[in-house]
N, CA, C and O atoms as CSV, one atom per row, in Angstrom:
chain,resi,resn,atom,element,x,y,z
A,1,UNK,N,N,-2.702,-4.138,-5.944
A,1,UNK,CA,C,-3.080,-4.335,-7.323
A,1,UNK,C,C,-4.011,-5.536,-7.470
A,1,UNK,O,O,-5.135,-5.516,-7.973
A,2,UNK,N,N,-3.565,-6.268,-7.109
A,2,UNK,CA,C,-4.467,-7.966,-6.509
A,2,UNK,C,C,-6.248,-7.190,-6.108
A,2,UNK,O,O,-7.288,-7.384,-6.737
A,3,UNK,N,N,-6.078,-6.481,-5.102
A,3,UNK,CA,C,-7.209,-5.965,-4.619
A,3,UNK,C,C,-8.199,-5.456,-5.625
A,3,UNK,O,O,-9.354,-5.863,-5.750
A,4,UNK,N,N,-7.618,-4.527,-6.321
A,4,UNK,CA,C,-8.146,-3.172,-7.447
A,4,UNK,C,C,-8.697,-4.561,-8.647
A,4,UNK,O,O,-9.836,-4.595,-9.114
A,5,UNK,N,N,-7.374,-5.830,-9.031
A,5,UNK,CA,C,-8.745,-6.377,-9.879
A,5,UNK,C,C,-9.312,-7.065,-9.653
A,5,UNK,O,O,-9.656,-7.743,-10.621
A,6,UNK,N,N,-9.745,-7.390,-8.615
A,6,UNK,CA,C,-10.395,-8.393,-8.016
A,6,UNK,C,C,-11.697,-7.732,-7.809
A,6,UNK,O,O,-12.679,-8.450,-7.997
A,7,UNK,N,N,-11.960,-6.161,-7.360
A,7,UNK,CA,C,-12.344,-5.399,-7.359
A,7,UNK,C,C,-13.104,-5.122,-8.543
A,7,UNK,O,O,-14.305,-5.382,-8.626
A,8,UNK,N,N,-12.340,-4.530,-9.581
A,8,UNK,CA,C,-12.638,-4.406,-11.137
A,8,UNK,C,C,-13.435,-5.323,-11.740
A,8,UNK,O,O,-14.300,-4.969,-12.541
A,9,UNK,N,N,-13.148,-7.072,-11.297
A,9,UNK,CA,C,-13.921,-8.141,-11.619
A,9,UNK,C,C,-15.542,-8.645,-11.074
A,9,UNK,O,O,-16.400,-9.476,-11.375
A,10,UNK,N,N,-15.303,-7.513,-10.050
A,10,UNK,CA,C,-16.584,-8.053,-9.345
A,10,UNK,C,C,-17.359,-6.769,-9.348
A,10,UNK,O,O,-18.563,-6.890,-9.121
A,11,UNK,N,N,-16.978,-5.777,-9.523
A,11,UNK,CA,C,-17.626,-4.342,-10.126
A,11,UNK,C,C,-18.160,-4.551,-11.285
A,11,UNK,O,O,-19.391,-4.544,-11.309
A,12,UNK,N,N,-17.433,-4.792,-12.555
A,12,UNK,CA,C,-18.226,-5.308,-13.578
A,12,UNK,C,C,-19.016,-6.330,-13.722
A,12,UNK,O,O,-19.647,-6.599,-14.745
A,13,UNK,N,N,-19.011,-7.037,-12.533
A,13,UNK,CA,C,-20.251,-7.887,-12.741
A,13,UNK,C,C,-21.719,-7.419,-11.975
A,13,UNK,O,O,-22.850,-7.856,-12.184
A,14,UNK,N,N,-21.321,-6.489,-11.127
A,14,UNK,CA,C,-22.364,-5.943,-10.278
A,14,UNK,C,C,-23.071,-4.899,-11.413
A,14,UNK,O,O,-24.287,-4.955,-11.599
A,15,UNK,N,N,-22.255,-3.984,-12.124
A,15,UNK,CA,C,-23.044,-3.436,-13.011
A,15,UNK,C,C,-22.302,-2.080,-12.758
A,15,UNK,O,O,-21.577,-1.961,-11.770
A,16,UNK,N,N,-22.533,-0.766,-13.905
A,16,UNK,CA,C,-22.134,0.693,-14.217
A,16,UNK,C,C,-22.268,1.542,-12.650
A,16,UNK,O,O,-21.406,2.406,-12.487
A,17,UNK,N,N,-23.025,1.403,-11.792
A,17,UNK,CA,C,-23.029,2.168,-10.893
A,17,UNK,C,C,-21.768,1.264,-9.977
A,17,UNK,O,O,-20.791,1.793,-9.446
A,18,UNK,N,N,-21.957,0.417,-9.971
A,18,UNK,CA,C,-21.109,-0.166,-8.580
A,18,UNK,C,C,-19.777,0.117,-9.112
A,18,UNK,O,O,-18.906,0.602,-8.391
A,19,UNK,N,N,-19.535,-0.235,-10.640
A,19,UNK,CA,C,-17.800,0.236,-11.221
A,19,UNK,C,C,-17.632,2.023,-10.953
A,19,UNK,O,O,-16.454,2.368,-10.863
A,20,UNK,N,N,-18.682,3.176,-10.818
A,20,UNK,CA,C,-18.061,4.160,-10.740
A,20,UNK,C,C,-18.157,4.521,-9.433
A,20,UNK,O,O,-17.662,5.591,-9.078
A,21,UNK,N,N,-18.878,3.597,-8.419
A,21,UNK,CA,C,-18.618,3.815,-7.039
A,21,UNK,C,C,-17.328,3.416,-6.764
A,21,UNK,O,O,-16.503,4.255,-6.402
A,22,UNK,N,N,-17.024,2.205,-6.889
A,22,UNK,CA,C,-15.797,1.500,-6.537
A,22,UNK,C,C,-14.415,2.661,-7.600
A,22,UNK,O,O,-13.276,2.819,-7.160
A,23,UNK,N,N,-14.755,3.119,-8.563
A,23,UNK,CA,C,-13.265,3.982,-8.955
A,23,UNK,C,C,-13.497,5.343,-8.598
A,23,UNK,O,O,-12.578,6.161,-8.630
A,24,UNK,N,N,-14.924,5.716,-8.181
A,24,UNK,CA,C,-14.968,7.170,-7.079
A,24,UNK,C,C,-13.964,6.602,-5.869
A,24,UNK,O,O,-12.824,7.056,-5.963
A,25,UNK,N,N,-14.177,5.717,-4.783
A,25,UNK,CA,C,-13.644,5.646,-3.821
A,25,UNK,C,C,-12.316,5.419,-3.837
A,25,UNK,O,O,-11.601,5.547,-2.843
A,26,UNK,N,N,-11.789,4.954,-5.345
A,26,UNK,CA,C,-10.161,4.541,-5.026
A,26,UNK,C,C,-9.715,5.953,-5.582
A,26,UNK,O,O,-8.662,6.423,-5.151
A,27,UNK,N,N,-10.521,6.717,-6.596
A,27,UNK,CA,C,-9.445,8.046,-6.591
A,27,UNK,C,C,-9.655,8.723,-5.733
A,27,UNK,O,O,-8.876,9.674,-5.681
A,28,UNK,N,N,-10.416,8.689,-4.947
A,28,UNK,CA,C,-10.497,9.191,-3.022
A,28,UNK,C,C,-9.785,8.610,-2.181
A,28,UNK,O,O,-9.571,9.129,-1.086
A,29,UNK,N,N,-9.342,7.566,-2.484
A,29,UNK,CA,C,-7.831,6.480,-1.309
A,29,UNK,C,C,-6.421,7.512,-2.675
A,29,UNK,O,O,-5.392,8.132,-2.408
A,30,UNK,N,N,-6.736,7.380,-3.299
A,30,UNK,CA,C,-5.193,7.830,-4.084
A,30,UNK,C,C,-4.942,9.440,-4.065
A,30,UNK,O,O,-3.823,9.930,-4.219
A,31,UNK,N,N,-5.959,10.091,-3.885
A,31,UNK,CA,C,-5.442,11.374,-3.758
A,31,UNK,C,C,-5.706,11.752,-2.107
A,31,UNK,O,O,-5.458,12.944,-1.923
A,32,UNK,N,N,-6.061,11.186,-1.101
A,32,UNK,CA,C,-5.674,11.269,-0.216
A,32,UNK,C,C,-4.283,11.475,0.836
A,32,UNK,O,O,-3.501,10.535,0.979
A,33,UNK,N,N,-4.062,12.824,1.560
A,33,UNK,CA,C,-3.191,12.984,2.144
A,33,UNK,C,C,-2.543,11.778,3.365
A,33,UNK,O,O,-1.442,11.511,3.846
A,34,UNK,N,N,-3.624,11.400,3.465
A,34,UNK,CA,C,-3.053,10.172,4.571
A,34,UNK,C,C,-2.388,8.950,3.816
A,34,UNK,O,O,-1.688,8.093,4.356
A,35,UNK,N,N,-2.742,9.018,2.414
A,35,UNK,CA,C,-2.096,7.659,1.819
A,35,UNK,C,C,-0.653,8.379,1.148
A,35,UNK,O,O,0.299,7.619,0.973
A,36,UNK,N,N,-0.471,10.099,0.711
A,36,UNK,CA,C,0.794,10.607,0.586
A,36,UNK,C,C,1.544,10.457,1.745
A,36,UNK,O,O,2.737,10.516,1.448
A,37,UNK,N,N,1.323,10.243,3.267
A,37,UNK,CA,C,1.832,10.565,4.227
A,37,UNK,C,C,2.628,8.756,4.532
A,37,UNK,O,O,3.753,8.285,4.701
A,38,UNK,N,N,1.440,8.349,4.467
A,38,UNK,CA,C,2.069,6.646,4.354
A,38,UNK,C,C,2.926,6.363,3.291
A,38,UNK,O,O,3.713,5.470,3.603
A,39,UNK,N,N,3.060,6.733,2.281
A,39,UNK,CA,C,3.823,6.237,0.895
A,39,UNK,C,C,5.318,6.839,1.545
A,39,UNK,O,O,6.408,6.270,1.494
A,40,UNK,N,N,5.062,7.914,2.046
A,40,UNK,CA,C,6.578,9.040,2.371
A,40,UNK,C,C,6.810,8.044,3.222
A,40,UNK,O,O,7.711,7.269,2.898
A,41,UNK,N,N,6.107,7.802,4.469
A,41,UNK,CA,C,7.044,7.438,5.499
A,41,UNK,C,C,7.109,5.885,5.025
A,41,UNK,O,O,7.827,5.468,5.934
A,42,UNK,N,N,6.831,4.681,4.169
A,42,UNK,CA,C,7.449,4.303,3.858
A,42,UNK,C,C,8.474,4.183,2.709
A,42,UNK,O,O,9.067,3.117,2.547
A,43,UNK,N,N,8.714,5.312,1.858
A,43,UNK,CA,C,10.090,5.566,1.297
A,43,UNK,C,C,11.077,5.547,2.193
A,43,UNK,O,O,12.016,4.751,2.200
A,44,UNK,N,N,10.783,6.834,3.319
A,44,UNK,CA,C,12.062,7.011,3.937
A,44,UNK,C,C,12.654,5.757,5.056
A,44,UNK,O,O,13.743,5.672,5.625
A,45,UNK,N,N,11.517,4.905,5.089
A,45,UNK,CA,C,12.026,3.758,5.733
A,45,UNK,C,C,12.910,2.978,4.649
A,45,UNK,O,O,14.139,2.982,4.706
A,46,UNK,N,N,12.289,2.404,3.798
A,46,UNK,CA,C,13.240,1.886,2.722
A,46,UNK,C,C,14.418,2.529,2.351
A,46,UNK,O,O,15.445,1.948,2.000
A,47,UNK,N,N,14.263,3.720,2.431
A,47,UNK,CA,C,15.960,4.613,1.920
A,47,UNK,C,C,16.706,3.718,3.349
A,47,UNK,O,O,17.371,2.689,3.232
A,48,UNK,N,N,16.433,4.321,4.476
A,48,UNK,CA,C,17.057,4.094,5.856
A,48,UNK,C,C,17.739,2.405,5.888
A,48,UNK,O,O,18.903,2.098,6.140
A,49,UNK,N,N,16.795,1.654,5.606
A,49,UNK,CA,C,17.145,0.293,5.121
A,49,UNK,C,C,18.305,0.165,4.408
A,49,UNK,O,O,19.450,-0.048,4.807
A,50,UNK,N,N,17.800,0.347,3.128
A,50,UNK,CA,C,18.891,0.455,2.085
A,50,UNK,C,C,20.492,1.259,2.294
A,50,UNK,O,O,21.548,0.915,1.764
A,51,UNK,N,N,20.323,2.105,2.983
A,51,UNK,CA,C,21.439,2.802,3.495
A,51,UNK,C,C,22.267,2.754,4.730
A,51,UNK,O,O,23.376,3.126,5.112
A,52,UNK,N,N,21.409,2.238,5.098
A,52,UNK,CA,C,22.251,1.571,6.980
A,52,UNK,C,C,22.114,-0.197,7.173
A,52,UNK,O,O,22.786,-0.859,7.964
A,53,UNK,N,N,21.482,-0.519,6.604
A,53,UNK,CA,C,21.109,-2.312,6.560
A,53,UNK,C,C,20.006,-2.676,7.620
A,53,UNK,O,O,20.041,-1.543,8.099
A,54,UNK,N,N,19.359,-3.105,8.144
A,54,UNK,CA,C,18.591,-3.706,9.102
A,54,UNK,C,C,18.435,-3.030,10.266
A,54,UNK,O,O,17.377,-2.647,10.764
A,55,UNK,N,N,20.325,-2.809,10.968
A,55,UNK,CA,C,20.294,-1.661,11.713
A,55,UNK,C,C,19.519,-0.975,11.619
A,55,UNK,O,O,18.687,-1.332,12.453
A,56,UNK,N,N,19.140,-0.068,11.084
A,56,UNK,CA,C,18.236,1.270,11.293
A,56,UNK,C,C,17.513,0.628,12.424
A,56,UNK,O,O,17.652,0.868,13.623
A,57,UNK,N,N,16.549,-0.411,11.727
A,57,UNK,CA,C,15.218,-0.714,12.291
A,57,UNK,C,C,15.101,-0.973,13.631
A,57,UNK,O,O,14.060,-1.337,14.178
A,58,UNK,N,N,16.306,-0.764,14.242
A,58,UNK,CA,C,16.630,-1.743,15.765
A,58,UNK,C,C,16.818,-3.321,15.843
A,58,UNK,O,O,16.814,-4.145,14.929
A,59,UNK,N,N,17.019,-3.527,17.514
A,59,UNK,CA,C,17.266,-4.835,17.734
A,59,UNK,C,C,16.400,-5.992,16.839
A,59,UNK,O,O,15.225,-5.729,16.582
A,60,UNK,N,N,16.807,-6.888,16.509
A,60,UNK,CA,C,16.041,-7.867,16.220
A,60,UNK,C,C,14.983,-7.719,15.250
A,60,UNK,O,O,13.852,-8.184,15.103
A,61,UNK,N,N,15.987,-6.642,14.430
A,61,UNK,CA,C,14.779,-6.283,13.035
A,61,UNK,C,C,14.953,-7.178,11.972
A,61,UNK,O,O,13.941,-7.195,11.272
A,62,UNK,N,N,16.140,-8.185,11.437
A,62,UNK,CA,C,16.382,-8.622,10.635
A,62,UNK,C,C,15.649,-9.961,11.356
A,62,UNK,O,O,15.250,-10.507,10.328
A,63,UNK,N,N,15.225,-10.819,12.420
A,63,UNK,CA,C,14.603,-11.750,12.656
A,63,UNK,C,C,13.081,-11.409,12.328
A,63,UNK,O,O,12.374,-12.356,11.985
A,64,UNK,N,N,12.529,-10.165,12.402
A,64,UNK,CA,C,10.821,-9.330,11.826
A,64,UNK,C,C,11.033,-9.514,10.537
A,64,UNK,O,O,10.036,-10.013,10.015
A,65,UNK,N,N,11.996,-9.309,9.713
A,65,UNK,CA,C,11.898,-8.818,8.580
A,65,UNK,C,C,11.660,-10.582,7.799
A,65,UNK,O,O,10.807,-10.916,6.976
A,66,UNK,N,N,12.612,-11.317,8.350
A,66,UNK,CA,C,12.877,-13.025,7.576
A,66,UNK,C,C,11.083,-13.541,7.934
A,66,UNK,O,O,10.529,-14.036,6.953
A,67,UNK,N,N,9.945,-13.417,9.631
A,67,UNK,CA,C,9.088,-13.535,9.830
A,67,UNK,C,C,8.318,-12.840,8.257
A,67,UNK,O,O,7.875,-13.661,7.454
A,68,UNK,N,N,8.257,-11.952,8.064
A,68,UNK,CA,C,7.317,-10.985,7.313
A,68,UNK,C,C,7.637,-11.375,5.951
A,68,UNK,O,O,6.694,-11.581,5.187
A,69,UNK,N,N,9.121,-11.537,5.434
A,69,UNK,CA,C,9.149,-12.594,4.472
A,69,UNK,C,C,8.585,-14.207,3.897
A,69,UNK,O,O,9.023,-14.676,2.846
């Protein structure tokens, strides 16, 4: 979201073509199958999380997870 207005802010300053290039290409990232395929597989990671605890993720996932925090 950070990206999109940061994006938005600097599109409207570039001018009408660069804002409908830049929201051609993001409703081409959003209706893209590779970004449905990423969103799924991270749901079902988060379910897995949420439902088994850290475990799921393997050894030494809760020391990745505190890093990434």
């Amino acid at each position: 979201m950070i990206g999109f207005g940061l994006g938005y802010l600097f599109g409207t300053k570039a001018g009408a073509e660069a804002y409908e290039e830049m929201t051609g290409a993001l409703k081409t990232i959003v209706s893209s199958g590779e970004l449905k395929v990423l969103a799924g597989g991270a749901v079902s990671l988060l379910a897995d999380i949420l439902k088994n605890g850290t475990s799921s993720l393997g050894e030494g996932s809760q020391a990745k997870l505190r890093r990434i925090a």
